[in-house]
N, C-alpha and C positions, 0 to 999 in steps of 0.2 A: 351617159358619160361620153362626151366628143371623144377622150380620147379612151380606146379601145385598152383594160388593165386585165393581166388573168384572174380570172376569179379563184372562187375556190374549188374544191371538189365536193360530192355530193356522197352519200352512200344510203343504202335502203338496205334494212335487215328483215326479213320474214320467216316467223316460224311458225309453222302452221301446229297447231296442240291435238289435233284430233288423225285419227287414221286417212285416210285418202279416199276410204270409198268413201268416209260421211261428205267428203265437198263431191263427188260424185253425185251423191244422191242428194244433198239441199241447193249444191249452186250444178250440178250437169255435167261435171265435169272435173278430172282428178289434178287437170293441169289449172288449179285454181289460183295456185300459188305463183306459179310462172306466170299466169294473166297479169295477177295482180302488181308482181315486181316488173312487167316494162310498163303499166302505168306508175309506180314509183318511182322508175328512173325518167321516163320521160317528162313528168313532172316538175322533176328537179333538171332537166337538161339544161338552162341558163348556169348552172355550177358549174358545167366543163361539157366543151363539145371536140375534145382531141381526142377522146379516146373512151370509151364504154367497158366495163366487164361483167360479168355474170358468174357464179358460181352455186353449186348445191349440194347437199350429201343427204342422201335415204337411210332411213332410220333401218336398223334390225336386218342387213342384208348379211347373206352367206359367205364363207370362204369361198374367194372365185369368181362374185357377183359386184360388178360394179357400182361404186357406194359414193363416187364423188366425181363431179361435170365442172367443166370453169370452157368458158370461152369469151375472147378476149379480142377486140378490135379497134384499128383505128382509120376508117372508113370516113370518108366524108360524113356522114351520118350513123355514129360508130354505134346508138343503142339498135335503131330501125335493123343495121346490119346482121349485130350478133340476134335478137328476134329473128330477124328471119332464115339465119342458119338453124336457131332452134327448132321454128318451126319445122324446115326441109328434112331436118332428121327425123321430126317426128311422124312426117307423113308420111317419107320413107318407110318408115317400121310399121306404119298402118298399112301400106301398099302391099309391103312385099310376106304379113302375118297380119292378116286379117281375124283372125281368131284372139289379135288382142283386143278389137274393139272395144268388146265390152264387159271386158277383163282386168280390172284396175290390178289384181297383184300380176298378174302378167306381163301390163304397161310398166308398170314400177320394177319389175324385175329387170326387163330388157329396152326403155326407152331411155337414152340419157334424160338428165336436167328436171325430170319431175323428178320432188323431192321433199322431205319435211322442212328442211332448215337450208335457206334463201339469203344469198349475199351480194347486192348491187352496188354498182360504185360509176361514177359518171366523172370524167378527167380533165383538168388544164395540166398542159405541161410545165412547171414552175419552172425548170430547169432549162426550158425549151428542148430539152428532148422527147419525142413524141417516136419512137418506137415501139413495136409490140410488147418489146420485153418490160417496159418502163409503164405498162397499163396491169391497173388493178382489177381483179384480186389476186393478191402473190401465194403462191402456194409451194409449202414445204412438206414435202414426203420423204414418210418411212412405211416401211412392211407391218408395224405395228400399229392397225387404228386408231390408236390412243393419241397416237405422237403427228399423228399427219395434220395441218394449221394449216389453215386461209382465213390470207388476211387481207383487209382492205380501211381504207381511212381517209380521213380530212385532214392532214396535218403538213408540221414541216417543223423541225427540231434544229435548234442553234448550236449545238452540240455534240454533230455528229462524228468531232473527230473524238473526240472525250469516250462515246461508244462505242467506235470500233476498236478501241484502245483495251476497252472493257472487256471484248470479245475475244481478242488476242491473251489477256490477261486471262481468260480461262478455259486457253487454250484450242480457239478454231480459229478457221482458215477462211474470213470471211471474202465471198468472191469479189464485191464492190463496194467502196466507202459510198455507201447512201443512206438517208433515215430510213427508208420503207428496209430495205437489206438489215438493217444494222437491230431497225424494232424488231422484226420477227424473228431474225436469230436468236434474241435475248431472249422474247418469250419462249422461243424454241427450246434452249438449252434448259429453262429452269421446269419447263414439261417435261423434257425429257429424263431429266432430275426426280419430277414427281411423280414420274409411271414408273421408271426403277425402282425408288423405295416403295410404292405400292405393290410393287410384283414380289417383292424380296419379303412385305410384311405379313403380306396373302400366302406366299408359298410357306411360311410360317407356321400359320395353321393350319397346314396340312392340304390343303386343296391345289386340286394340278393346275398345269400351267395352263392348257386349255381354257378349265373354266375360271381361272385368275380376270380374264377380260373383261365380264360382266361387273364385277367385284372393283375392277379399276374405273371401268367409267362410273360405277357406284359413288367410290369413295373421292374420286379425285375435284380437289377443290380450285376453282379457277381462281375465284378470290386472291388463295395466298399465292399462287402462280405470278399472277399479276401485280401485287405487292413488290414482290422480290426483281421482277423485271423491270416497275416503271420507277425503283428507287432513284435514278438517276436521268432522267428524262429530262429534258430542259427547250418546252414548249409551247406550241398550241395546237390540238388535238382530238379528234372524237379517232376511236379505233375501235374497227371492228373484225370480230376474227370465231371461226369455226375451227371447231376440233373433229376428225374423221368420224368419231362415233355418234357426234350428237351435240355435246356441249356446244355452247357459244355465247359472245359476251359482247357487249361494246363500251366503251371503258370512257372520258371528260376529259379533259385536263382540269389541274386543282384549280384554274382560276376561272375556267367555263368560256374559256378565248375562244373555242370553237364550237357550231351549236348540236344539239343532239335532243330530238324530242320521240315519247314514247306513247305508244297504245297497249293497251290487254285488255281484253274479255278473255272468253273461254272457247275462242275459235283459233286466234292469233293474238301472237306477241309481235310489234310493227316498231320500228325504229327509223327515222329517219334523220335527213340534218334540218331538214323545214316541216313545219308544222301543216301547213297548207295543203303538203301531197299526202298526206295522212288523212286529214279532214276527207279531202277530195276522193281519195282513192276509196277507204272503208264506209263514207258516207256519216262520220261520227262528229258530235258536235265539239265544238273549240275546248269544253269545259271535261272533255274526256281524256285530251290529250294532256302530259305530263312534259315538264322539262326534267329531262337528267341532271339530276344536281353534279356540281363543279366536285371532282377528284372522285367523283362516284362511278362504279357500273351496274348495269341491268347484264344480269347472270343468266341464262335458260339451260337448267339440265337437258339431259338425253331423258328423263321420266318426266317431262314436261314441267318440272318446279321452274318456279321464276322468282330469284331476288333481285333487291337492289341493295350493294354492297358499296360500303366506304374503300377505296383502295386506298388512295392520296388525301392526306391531310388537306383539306381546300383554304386557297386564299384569299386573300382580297378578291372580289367578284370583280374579272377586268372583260367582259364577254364584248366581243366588236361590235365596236360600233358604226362598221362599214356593213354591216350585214344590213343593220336597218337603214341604211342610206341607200346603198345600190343592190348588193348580191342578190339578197332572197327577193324571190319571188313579192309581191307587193298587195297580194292576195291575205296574205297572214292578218287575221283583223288588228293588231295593235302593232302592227308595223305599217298597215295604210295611214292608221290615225298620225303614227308617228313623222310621217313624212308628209302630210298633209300639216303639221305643226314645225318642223323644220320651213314649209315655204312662209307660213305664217308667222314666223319670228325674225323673219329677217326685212319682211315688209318694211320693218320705221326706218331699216338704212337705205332700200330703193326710196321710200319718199322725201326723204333730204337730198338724194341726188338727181332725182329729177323736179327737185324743188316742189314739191307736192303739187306740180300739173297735172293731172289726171288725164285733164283734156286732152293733152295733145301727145299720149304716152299710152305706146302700144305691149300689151303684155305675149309672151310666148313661150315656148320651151324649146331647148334639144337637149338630149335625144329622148324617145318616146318615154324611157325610162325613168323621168325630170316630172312626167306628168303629174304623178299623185303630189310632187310637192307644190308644183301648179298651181293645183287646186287648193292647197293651202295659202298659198302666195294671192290670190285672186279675192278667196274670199273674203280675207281680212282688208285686201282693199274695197270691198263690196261695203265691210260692216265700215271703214272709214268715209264714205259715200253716205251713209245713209244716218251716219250720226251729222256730218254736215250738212246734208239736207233737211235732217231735225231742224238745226239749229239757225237757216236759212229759215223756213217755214216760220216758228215759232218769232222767230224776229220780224217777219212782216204779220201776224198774228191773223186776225178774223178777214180782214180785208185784203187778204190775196183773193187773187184773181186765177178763175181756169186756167189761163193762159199761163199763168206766171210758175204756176202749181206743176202744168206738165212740164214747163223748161225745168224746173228743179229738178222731176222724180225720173225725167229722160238722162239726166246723167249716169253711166255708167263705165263702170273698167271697159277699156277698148280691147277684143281679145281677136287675137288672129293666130292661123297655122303658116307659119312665114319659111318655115325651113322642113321639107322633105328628102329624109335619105334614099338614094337609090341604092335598093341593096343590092343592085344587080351589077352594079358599077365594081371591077376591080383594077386596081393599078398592076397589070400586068407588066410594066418595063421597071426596071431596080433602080436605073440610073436618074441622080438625083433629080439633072436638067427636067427631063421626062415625068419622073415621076410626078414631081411637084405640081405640075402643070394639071396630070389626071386627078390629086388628090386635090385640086380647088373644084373640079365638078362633083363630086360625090354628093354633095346635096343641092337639090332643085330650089328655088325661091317661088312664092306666091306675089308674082309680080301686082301691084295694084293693092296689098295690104298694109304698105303704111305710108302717110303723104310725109311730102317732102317737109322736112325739118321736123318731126317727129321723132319724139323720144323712145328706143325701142329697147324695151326690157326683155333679156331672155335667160330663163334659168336653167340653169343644169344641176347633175347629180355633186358631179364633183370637175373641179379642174387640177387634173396630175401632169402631166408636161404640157399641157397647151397648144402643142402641134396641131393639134386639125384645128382649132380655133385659128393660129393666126396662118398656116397655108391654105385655110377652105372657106370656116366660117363664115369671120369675120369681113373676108374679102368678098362673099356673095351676100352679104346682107347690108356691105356701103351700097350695093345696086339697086338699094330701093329707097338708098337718097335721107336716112335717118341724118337727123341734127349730133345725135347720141347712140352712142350702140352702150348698153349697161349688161355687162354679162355678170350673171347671180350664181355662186356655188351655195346648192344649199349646205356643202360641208366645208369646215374649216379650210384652212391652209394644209395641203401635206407637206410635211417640210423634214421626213423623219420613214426611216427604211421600214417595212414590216416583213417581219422573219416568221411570223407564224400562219403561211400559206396562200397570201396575195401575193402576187410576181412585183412587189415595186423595191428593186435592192439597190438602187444607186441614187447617192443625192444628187447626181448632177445632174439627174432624171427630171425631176423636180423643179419645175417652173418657180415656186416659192423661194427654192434653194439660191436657185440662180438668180432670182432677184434680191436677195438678200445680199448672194456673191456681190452684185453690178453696185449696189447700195455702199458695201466695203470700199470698192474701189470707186467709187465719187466722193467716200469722207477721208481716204485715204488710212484708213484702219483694216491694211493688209498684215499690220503685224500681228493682230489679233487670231486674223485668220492661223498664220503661223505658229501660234503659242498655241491654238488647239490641238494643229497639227502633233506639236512636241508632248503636250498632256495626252494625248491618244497612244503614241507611241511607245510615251513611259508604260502604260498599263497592259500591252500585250501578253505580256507575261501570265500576269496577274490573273487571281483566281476569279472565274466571274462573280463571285459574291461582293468582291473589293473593287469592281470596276465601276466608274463612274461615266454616266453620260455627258461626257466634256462637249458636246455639238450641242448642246442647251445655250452655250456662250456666243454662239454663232449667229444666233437670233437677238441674243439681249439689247445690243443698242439699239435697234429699232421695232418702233410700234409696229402692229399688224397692219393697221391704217399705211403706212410708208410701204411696207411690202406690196400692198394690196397695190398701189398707186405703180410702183415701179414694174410690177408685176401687168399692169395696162398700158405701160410703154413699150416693155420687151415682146408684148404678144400683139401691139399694132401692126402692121404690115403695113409696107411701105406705100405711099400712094394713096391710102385712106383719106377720106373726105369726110367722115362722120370723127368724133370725137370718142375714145373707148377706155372706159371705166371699170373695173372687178370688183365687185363686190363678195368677200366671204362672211360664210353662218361665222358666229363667235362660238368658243368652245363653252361659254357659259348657256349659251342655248343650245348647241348641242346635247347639257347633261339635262336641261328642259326636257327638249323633245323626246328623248330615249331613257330615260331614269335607271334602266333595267339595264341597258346595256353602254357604260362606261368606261370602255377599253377605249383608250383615245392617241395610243402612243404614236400613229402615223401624225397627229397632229401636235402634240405637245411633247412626245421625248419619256413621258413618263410610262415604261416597258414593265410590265406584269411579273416576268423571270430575268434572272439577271444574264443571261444569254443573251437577250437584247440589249443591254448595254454595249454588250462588246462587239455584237454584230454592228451597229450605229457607229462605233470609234474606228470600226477595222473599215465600214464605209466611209470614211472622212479620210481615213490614211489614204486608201484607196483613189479618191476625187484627187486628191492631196497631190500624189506620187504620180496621177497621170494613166493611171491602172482602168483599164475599162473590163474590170471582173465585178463576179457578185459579193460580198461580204458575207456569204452564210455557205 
């Protein structure tokens, strides 16, 4: 993706099922579990590099005995850092008690961070706040085991003033209007609800207060906990959260907007948000691993039981479909397939616009991350090659000639590496003059890969504001003298805010947007603009179930085709000598390529909860009014 978007965030849950000496004695070692979660997070590091956290809690520890670790960073390299604080502690306590060496309940007694039950979480700032405090796992403590939560997650909630609303309503004093603040209060309060009546039930029949504790982590059911909290949730979501004693859970949203896949055998229970670092880390094949169904959690007692529980009635299955375009990792076997069939679906609009020259039409990519669609894009012009060369062949029949035979079968896609990021390159000056100047070097050219007047096709993952296209690109890639520059998104148009955990809240962010805008004002249908304006602001009030997405209007007069067109004039830069064209995937091939995952509302408007509606109208008043805030 040229241009740089916050992704998601990542999380990794591990509980180990077995005592500590058995990974001692089958894998060497009791910190088996900590090995394994900074390979899970660094696996997933492409989710979020602002900020890393760690957390764990030992199972069966004493009054006095320290039962829960979290350390939390935002380091240049915030996983590599918190590991290696891990580690120094540990070495520490080997250095200075050597007699724990080879003494796992010794280790476990007095080393932090080893642990049974394991909670990683990997950060983008959506807020752009990137402070310690604002890094996961959040943790809420009481003196009573039962009630102490860590939590951590993938999400972002359109309705967080509606929750704190809730919280006030039952009477706390919550320190800050945020979702992460605002979800684990909620769960907080209705555990702390559940340990009460379990203590008051237990001391009932007669058993002291003491031994009530074993009896409440017994009896106490996460399930309904979690019922009564996400009643009003209005999101997209995977949540993951530890209880002091042992429980722990990680819970979907009903529509599966955010992804969450699972392992168990009889060693580990493995949770992550990509399937890939699962395969990868435990060694287990694709057909072991499970997705979390949408409004469902996977449960794991303190006695090692594992369910999977209904919490949320699940909806329409709306799971992003930017995951399989850029975020996850591209390892996942049916999300390489799937973006290799994204580059391959859009092939028949590159060959009407470079008039199906082949010859003199150079294929490429940026950024590295474009590649698997590539090689979609490539070889479907390979199989249009070689049905033409059929049909060349068979028309000169028995009597071709050697000669004639090689010029046919020597045709091929011309493929080059034309654009190289320096990742070393930063624009250290702010000022615009300055800047701009550094952000047209940031990538290198392979001078000599394409001749002069040559048509040079290059695909990318997605185009969201177009900034480094038309200050970088597009300007170092006239340098090699193309007739055509044709830049290819293998994903739709974004022309529509997303509120459930990608950083993109403003439409006038949006390259689409704004060329749609420039569209308005060349037909002189500014009043239209205005009249969404006025339906957006009638409905603020309004409940979000009765909210309409009125910016659907904003797009109707014009085809895609017109945007896309307007959308290669506003991102020419000035000076160009090559001629520049955009090409976007259609949304009808998008639901081709990804079948499974059909969440499409950054492209088309249609938002999975109706929180999204209103976040989309409150961005249009927003652009509207002049207001350079987020809508959520």
């Amino acid at each position: 993706m040229s241009d740089a978007i916050k992704h998601e965030c990542g999380i990794s849950f591990i509980r180990l099922l077995k005592p500590l000496e058995y990974y001692q004695k089958k894998y060497g070692t009791p910190f088996y579990g900590v090995n394994k979660m900074y390979l899970m997070m660094e696996k997933q590091h492409n989710r979020g590099q602002d900020g890393a956290g760690f957390a764990s809690i030992k199972l069966d520890m004493e009054a006095g005995e320290r039962y829960m670790s979290r350390v939390r960073s935002i380091a240049q390299q915030p996983i590599q850092d918190i590991f290696e604080q891990i580690n120094e502690r540990i070495n520490k306590a080997f250095l200075e008690h050597p007699e724990y060496e080879n003494n796992v309940a010794l280790q476990k007694k007095n080393i932090p961070y080893i642990g049974e039950v394991l909670l990683g979480h990997v950060r983008y700032g959506t807020f752009g706040k990137n402070s310690i405090e604002s890094v996961h796992p959040f943790l809420r403590q009481n003196n009573w085991m039962h009630r102490n939560l860590i939590l951590a997650g993938n999400f972002n909630m359109t309705n967080v003033n509606e929750l704190f609303d809730n919280l006030i309503q039952l009477g706390q004093h919550p320190k800050e209007k945020a979702d992460t603040v605002t979800i684990m209060e909620k769960i907080g309060h209705f555990l702390d609800d559940a340990v009460a009546k379990l203590y008051k039930e237990i001391k009932k029949e007669g058993v002291s207060k003491k031994d009530a504790s074993p009896l409440i982590a017994e009896r106490l059911k996460l399930s309904k906990i979690l019922k009564k909290a996400s009643k009003n949730w209005d999101g997209g979501y995977t949540m993951a959260g530890l209880l002091g004693h042992g429980d722990a859970f990680v819970l979907r949203d009903p529509a599966g907007i955010r992804p969450a896949y699972y392992y168990q055998d009889d060693e580990v229970v493995v949770v992550a948000s990509e399937r890939p670092a699962i395969q990868t880390v435990f060694n287990v094949q694709f057909e072991d691993i499970k997705e979390l169904d949408p409004g469902h959690a996977i449960v794991v007692k303190k006695n090692a039981g594992v369910y999977i529980k209904q919490i949320l009635t699940p909806t329409e299955r709306k799971a992003c479909s930017f995951e399989r375009i850029y975020f996850s990792r591209g390892s996942d076997k049916e999300i390489y397939q799937e973006r290799k069939t994204l580059g391959k679906l859009i092939f028949p609009q590159i060959l009407t616009s470079i008039k199906s020259d082949l010859k003199n039409t150079v294929f490429s990519f940026i950024p590295n991350t474009a590649e698997t669609s590539f090689f979609g894009m490539v070889k479907e012009a390979q199989d249009y090659l070689n049905k033409k060369k059929e049909e060349q062949i068979l028309s000169i029949g028995s009597n071709i000639t050697q000669e004639e035979l090689h010029k046919i079968l020597d045709v091929r896609p011309r493929i080059e590496k034309v654009a190289i990021k320096d990742a070393k390159l930063r624009t250290f000056i702010t000022q615009d003059s300055s800047r701009d100047d550094l952000v047209a070097h940031i990538y290198d050219i392979s001078y000599g890969s394409v001749k002069k007047d040559d048509n040079l096709v290059i695909i990318d993952d997605s185009i969201v504001r177009g900034t480094t296209l038309k200050k970088s690109i597009l300007r170092i890639l006239d340098r090699l003298s193309p007739k055509k520059i044709i830049v290819v998104s293998s994903a739709p148009q974004i022309r529509y805010p997303d509120c459930y955990g990608i950083d993109m809240a403003k439409l006038e962010d949006f390259i689409a947007f704004r060329a749609a805008l420039a569209l308005h004002e060349d037909a002189n249908t500014m009043h239209i603009v205005e009249a969404i304006y006025k339906k957006c602001l009638a409905q603020v009030n309004s409940k979000d179930k009765d909210v309409v997405n009125y910016v659907k209007e904003f797009y109707t007069p014009f085809t895609a085709n017109q945007i896309s067109q307007k959308t290669g004039v506003l991102l020419s830069p000035k000076g160009m000598n090559a001629e520049v064209e955009i090409i976007y995937q259609t949304i009808e091939n998008l639901h081709i390529a990804c079948p499974k995952n059909l969440g499409d509302w950054y492209f088309t408007g249609n938002y999975p909860t109706p929180g999204g509606n209103k976040v989309v109208n409150r961005a249009f008043i927003n652009f509207y009014e002049g207001k350079n805030e987020r809508a959520y």
